[in-house]
BABA-178563 format. One record per residue (C-alpha): residue number from 0; residue in one letter; chain; x, y, z. Coordinates in pm, whole numbers, plus 50000, padded with zeros to 5 digits. Layout:
   n res chain  east north    up
 NUM   A     A     X     Y     Z
...
//
This chain:
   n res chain  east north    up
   0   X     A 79012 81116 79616
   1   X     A 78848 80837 79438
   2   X     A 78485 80861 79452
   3   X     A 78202 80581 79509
   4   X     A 78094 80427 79156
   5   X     A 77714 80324 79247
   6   X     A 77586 80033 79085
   7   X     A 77219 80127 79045
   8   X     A 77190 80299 78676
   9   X     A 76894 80538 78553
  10   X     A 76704 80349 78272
  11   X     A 76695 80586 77950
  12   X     A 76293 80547 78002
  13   X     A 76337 80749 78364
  14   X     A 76564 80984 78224
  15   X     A 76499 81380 78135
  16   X     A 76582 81623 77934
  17   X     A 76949 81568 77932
  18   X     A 76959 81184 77867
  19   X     A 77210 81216 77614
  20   X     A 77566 81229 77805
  21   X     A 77784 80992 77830
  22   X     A 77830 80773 78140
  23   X     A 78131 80710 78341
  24   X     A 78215 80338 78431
  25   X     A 78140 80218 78764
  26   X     A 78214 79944 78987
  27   X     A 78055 79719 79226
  28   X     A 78029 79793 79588
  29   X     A 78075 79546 79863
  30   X     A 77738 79471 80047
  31   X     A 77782 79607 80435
  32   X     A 77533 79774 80724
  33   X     A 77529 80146 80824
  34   X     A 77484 80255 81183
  35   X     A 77192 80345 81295
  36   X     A 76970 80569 81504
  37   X     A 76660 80510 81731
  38   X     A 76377 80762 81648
  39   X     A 76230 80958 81428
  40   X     A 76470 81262 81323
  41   X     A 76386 81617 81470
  42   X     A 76516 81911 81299
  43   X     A 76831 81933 81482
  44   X     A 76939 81620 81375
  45   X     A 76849 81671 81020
  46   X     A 77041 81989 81032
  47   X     A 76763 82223 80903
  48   X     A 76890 82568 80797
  49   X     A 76661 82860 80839
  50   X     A 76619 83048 80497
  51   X     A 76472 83421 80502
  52   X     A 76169 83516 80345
  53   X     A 76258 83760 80026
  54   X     A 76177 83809 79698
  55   X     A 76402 83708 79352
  56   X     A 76359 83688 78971
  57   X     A 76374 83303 78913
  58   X     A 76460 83142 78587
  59   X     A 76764 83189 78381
  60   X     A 76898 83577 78275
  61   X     A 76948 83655 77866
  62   X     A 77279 83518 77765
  63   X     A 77344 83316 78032
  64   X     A 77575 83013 77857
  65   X     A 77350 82689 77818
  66   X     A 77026 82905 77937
  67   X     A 76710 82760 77744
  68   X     A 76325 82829 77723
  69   X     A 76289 82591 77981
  70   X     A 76425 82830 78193
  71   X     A 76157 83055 78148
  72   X     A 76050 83317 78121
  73   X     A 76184 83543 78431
  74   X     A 75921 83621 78722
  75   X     A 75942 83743 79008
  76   X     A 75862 83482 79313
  77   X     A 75818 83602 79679
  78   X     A 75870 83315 79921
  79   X     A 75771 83328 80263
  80   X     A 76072 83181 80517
  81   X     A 76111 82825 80585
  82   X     A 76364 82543 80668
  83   X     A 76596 82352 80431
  84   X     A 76823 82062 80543
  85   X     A 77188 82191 80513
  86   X     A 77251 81893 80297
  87   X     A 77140 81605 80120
  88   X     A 76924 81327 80306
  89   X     A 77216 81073 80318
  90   X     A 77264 80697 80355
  91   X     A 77311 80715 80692
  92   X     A 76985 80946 80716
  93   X     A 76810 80661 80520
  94   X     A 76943 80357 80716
  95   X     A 76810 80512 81017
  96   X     A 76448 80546 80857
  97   X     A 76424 80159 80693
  98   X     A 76561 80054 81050
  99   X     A 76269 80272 81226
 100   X     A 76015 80127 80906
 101   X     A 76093 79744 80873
 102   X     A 75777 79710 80607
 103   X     A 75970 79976 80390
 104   X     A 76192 79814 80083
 105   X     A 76473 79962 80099
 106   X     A 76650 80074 79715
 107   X     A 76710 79820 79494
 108   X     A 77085 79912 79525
 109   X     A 77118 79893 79910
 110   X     A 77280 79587 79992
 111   X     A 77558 79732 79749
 112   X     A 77623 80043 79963
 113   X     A 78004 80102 80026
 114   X     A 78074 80037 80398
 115   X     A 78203 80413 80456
 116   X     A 77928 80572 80162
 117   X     A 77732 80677 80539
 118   X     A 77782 81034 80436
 119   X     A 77728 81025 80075
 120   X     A 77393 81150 79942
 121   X     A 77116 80820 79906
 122   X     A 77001 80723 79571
 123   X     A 76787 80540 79338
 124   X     A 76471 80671 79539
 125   X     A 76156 80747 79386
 126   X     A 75974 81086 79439
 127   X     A 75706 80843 79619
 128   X     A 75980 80748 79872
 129   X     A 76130 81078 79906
 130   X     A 75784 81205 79987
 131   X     A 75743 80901 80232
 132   X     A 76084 81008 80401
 133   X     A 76005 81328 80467
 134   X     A 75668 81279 80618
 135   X     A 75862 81070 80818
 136   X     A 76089 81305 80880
 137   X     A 75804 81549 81005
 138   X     A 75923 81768 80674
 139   X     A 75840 81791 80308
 140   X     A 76029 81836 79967
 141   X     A 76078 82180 79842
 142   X     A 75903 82420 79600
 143   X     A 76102 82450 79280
 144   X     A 76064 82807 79397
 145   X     A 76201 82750 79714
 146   X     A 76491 82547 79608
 147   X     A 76583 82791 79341
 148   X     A 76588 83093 79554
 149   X     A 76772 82894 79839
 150   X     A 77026 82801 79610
 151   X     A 77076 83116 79471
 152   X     A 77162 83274 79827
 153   X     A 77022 83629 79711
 154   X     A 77268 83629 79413
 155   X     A 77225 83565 79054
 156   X     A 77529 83390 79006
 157   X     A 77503 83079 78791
 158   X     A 77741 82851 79011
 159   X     A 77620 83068 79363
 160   X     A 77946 83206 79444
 161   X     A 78078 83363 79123
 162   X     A 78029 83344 78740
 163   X     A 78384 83125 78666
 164   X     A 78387 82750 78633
 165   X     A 78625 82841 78871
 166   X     A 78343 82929 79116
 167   X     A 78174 82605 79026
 168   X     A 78470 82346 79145
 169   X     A 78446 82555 79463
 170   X     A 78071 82451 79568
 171   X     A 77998 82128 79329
 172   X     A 78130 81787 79198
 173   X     A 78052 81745 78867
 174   X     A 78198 81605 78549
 175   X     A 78553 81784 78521
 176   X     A 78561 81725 78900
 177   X     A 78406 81442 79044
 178   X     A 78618 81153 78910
 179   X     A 78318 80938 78774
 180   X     A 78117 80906 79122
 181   X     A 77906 81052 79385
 182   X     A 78121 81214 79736
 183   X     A 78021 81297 80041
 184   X     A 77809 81558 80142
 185   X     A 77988 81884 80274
 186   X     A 78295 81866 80126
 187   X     A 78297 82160 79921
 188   X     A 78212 82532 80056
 189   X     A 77813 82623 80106
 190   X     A 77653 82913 79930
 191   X     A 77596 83214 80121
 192   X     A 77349 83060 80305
 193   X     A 77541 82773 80441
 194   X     A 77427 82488 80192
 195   X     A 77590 82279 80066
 196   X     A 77577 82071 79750
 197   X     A 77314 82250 79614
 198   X     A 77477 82201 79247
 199   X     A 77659 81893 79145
 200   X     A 77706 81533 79320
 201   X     A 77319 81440 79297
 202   X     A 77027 81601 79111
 203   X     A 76730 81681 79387
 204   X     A 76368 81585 79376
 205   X     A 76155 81884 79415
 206   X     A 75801 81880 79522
 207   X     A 75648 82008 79185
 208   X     A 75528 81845 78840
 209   X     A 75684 81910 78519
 210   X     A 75597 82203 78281
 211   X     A 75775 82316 77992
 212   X     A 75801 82692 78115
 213   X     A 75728 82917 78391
 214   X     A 75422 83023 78209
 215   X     A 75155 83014 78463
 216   X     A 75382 82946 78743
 217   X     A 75278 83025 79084
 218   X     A 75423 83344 79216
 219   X     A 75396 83288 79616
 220   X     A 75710 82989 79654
 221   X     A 75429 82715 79656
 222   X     A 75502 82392 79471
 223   X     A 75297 82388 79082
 224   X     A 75106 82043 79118
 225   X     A 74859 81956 78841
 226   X     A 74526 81818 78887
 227   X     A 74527 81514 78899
 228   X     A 74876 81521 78920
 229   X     A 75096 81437 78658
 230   X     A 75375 81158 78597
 231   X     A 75682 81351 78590
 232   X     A 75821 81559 78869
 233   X     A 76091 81832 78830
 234   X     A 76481 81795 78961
 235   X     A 76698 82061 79002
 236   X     A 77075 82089 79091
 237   X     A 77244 81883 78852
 238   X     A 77486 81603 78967
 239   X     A 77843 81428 78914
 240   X     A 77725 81303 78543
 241   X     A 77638 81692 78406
 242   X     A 77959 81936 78312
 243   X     A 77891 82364 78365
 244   X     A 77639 82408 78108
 245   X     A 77382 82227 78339
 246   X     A 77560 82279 78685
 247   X     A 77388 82597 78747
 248   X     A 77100 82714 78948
 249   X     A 76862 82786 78697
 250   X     A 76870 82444 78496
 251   X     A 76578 82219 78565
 252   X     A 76517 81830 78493
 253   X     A 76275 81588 78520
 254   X     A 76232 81233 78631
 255   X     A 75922 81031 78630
 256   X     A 75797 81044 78992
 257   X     A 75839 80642 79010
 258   X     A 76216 80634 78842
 259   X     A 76519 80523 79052
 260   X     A 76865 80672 78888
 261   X     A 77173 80646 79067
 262   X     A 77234 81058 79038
 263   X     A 76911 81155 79166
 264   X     A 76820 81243 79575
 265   X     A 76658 81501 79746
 266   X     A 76652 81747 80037
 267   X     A 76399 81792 80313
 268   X     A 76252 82123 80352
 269   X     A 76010 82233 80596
 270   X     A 75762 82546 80705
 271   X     A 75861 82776 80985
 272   X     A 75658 82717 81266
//
């Protein structure tokens, strides 16, 4: 299956960490509309899966291959339950909200979007317009916390459903997989808790700024926001560009909150209640 090539590129400037790989070509994409919805999403339509409240040991185990310190050090995190969309907000997801918001720019790369890229995750937003989405949306984006522990599915797995590379391909497209390009969401198998793409295809905005450890991280699943809040925001997940070193659970990224990159999207999350 050939994947879509999207034209919008992350500037070295809005890049992270891992701003060192190489890039696969891409091509253009021919400019055509996405259907459309009236209304304001509920959480039926935006697929929210309920995720139990628990307890884990976030960050990245001794040993673990391409673990780093900014992985942690381990804590334990208790995080009460809440809602996480099953998938990626996607194109079609966004169409509906610039059609519902006419004063809202849409991405600099929309009026590239493949005609049938409707399920493929959207792109080249800023945290500022994820955030924007999901108050929309009647949600919110994730604690690191929360996404960690919702990817993880109560295991400890690195790639959620086993510790193979062979595990990996079964949940997330990524570089040996995804043939250059982003796919759509849901075509892989979910972790245990019936998500899907939480690794691989597009790296996820998370609600909280960047630190270099979990040093003085919160221990109650809430989002760690400086004050005043800093530049840079945290993404987790990895996406099509990374290979299995960073396609695990516990790697973490960063973006500056106003960068656009053409691997980067997010998730909606959202309390119980």
């Amino acid at each position: 299956m050939q994947a879509d090539s999207s034209p919008l590129e992350c500037p070295q400037s809005a890049r992270g960490r891992y701003s060192s790989r190489t890039e696969p070509a891409r091509t253009q994409a021919t400019s055509r509309g996405l259907k459309t919805r009236v209304g304001a999403p509920d959480a039926e339509s935006m697929d929210l899966v309920a995720i139990p409240a628990g307890r884990f040991i976030m960050g990245s185990p001794d040993g673990e291959i391409g673990r780093s310190a900014w992985e942690g050090p381990r804590h334990e995190v208790i995080v009460p339950g809440f809602l996480l969309s099953r998938c990626p907000v996607t194109n079609e997801d966004y169409a509906r909200y610039l059609a519902e918001n006419p004063r809202v720019a849409p991405p600099p790369h929309w009026s590239k979007v493949l005609c049938d890229a409707a399920r493929r995750p959207v792109v080249g937003i800023t945290w500022h317009e994820a955030k924007s989405f999901a108050g929309w949306a009647r949600c919110r984006l994730p604690s690191e916390a929360e996404w960690e522990y919702a990817a993880r599915a109560g295991t400890e797995y690195p790639y959620l459903l086993g510790p193979s590379e062979l595990d990996l391909m079964r949940v997330a497209w990524y570089r040996q997989n995804a043939d250059g390009g982003i796919h759509p969401v849901g075509e892989l198998e979910p972790n245990a808790w019936g998500l899907h793409d939480m690794l691989g295809n597009v790296w996820e905005w998370v609600e909280d700024d960047v630190h270099a450890s979990y040093v003085g991280a919160p221990a109650d699943g809430s989002p760690w926001i400086d004050v005043p809040r800093a530049h840079d925001r945290v993404v987790r997940g990895a996406s099509f560009y990374e290979d299995s070193r960073l396609a695990r659970a516990t790697v973490r990224d960063w973006r500056p909150s106003t960068g656009r990159c053409d691997d980067v999207g997010f998730r909606l999350a959202k309390d119980v209640g």
